[in-house]
C-alpha positions in Angstrom: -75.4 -98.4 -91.8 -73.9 -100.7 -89.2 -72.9 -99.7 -85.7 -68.9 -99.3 -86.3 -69.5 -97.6 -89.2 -71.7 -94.8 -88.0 -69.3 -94.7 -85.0 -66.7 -94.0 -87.5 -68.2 -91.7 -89.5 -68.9 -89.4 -86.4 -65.5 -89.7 -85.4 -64.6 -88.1 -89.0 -66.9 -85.7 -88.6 -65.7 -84.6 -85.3 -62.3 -84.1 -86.9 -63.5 -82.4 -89.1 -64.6 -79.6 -86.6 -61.8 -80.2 -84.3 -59.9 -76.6 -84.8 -62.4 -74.4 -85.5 -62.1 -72.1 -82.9 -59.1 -70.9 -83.6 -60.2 -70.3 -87.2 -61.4 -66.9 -89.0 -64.9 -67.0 -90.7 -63.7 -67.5 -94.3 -61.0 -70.5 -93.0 -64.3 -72.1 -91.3 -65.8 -72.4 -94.8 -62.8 -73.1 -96.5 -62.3 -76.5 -94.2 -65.9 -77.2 -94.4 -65.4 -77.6 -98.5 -62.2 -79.4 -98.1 -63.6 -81.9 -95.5 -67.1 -82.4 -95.9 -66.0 -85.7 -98.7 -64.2 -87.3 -95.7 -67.8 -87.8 -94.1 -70.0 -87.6 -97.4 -68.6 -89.8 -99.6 -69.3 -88.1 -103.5 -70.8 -85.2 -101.2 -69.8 -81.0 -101.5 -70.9 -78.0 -99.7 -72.2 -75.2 -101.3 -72.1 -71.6 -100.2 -74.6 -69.5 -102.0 -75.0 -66.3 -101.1 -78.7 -65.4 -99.2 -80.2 -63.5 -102.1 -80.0 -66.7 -104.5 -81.5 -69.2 -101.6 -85.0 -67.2 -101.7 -87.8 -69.5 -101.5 -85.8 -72.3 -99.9 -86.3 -73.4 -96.4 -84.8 -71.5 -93.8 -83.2 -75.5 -92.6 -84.2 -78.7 -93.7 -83.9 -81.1 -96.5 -83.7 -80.3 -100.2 -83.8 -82.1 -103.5 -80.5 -83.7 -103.9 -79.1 -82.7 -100.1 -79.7 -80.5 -97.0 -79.5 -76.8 -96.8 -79.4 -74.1 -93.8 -79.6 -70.9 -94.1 -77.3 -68.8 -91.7 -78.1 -64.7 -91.1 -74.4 -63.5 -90.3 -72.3 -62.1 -88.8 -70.6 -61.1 -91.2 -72.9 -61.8 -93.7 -75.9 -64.2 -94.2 -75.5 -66.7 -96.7 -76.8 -70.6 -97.6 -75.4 -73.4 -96.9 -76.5 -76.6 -99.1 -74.6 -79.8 -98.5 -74.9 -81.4 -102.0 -75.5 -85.6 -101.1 -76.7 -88.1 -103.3 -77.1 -90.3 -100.5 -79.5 -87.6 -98.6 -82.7 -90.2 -99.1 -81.6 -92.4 -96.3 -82.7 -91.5 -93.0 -79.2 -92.4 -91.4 -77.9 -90.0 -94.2 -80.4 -87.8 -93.4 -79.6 -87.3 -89.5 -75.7 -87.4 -90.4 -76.7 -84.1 -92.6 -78.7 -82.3 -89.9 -75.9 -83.3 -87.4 -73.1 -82.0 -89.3 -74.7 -78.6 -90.5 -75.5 -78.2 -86.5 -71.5 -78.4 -85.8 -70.7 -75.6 -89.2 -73.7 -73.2 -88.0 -71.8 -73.4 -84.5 -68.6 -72.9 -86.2 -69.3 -70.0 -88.3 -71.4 -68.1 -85.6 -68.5 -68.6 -83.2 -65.9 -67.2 -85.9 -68.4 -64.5 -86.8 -69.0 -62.9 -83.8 -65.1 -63.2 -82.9 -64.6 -61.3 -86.1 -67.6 -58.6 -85.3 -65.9 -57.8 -82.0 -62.7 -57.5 -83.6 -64.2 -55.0 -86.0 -65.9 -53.1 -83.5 -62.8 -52.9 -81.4 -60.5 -51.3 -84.6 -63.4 -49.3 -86.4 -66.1 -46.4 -85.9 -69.2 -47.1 -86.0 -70.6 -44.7 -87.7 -67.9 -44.1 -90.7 -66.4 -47.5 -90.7 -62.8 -45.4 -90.5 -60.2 -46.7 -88.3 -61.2 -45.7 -84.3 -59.2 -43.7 -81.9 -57.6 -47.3 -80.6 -56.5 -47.8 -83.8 -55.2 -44.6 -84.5 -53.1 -44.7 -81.4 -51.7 -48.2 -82.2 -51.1 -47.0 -85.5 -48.9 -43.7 -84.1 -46.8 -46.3 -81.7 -45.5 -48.1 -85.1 -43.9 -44.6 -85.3 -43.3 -43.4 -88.7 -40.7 -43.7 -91.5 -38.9 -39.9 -92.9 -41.7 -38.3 -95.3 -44.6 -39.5 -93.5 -47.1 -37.0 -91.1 -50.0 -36.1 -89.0 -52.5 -34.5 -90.1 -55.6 -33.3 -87.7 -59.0 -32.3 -88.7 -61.8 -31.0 -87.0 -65.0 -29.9 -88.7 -65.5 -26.0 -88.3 -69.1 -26.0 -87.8 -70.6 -29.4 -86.4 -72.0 -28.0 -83.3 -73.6 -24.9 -85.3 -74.9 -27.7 -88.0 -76.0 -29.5 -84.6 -77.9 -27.0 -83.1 -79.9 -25.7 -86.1 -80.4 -28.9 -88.4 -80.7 -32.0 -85.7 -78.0 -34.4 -85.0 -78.5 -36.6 -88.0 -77.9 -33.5 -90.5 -74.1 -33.3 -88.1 -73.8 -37.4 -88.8 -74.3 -36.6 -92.6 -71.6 -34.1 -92.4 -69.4 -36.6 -90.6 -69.7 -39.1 -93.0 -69.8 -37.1 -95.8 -65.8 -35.9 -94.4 -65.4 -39.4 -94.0 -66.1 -40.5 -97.5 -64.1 -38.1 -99.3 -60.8 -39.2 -97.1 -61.4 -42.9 -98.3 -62.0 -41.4 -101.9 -58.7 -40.3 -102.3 -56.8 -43.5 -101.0 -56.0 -41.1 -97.5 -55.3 -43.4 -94.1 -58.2 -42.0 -92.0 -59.0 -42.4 -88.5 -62.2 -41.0 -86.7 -60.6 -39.7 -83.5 -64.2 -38.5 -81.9 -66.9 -36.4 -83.1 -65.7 -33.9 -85.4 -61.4 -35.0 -85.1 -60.1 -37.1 -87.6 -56.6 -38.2 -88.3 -55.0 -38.8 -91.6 -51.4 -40.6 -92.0 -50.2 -39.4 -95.2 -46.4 -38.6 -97.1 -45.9 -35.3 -98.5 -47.0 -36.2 -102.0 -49.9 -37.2 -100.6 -51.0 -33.2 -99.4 -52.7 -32.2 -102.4 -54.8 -34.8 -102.2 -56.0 -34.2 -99.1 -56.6 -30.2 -99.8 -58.7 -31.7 -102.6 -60.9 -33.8 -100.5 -60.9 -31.1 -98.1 -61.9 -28.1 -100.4 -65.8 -28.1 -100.4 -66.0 -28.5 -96.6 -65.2 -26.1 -94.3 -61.9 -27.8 -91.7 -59.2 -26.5 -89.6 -56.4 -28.4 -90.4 -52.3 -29.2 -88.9 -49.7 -31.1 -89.8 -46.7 -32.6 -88.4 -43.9 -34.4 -89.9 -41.6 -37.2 -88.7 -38.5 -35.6 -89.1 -40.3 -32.9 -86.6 -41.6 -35.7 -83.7 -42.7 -39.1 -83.3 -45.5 -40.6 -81.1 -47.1 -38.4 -78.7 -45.2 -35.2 -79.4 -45.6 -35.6 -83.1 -49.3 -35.9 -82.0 -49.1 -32.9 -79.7 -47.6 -30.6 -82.3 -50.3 -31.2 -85.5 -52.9 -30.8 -82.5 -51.5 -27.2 -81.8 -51.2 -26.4 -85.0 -55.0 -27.0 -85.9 -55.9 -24.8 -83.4 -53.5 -22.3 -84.8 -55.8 -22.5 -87.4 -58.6 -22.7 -86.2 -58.2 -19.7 -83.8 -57.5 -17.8 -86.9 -60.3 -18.3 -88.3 -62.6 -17.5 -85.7 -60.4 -13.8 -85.4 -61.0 -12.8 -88.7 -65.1 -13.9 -88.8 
């Protein structure tokens, strides 16, 4: 490989990065596939996922091309640049190169997408987090739709007598039967959740609701919107709540 033409090649290759940081993880791969040809002649990337790349190197070169393995976020997975060409040491340093610019890529994407995540979701339920929820409320909503407010009746007591991770258990299990039922759930803070739901969607939520013991209110947009809509399925949980403790 003369001079110009490795100085040409490298050029492509740099254009073929150029952008990247404004790309999501999946669009990083996606122009990796399309592009890698315009660098590789007769070359393609492969993306297998980590479990099928056991047993090959963690980076280095392979039979018929060069693989890396990357570990996430937001997943790990393998990449193996396919090159017949791979045998020539120019080839060879091209390959190493050009995986170095991808891994780059894809961790920068990654983490952008990890911070993302943490910034919209909780932690511990992977439900929508109190952010979200209130940028979700400011959309206002449409005639039909509500609020409706949870709080667990008994975290502290499950708390107190069974450890924390017996109350996390409990959390999650609230969690999982909102999602099960198709339900718009937010984790508000420890034992408050938020569900945006239309009236036809009520009996479903009693049904996720019925083996667990939660004070619940509702509000309707034809009652409030925002913060007062807010406000008003807050009081009436209480109501509820309160209630419950008078006739214990």
């Amino acid at each position: 490989m003369n001079t110009e033409t490795l100085l040409l090649r490298l050029m492509l290759l740099h254009e073929t990065v150029v952008g990247y940081g404004s790309l999501s993880f999946s669009e990083v791969l996606a122009r990796a596939r399309e592009g890698v040809g315009w660098v590789f002649a007769g070359a393609q990337l492969k993306v297998l996922p980590a479990k099928a790349a056991r047993g090959l190197p963690g980076r280095g070169r392979l039979t018929g091309g060069y693989g890396a393995y990357y570990p996430g976020p937001p997943y790990p997975l393998y990449l193996f640049l396919v090159h017949p060409g791979i045998e020539e040491p120019g080839e060879l340093r091209l390959a190493a190169l050009y995986l170095d610019y991808l891994l780059s890529a894809l961790k920068g994407a990654g983490y952008r997408e990890e911070l993302e995540r943490q910034a919209r979701y909780d932690w511990l339920t992977g439900l929508g987090n109190r952010r979200a929820f209130e940028r979700r409320l400011e959309e206002g909503l449409s005639p039909g739709w509500g609020l409706a407010l949870l709080d667990l009746d008994n975290l502290k007591q499950v708390n107190d007598s069974q450890g924390h991770l017996a109350g996390d258990r409990l959390i999650i299990g609230l969690a999982h039967a909102l999602r099960a039922v198709g339900l718009e759930a937010y984790r508000l803070a420890g034992d408050e959740f938020a569900v945006f739901l239309q009236q036809k969607d009520v009996f479903q939520l009693h049904q996720a609701l019925q083996s667990m013991a939660v004070s619940l209110g509702v509000a309707w947009a034809e009652e409030a919107q925002g913060k007062a809509l807010l406000a008003l399925a807050d009081s009436r949980m209480y109501a509820q709540k309160s209630a419950k403790k008078c006739l214990r």
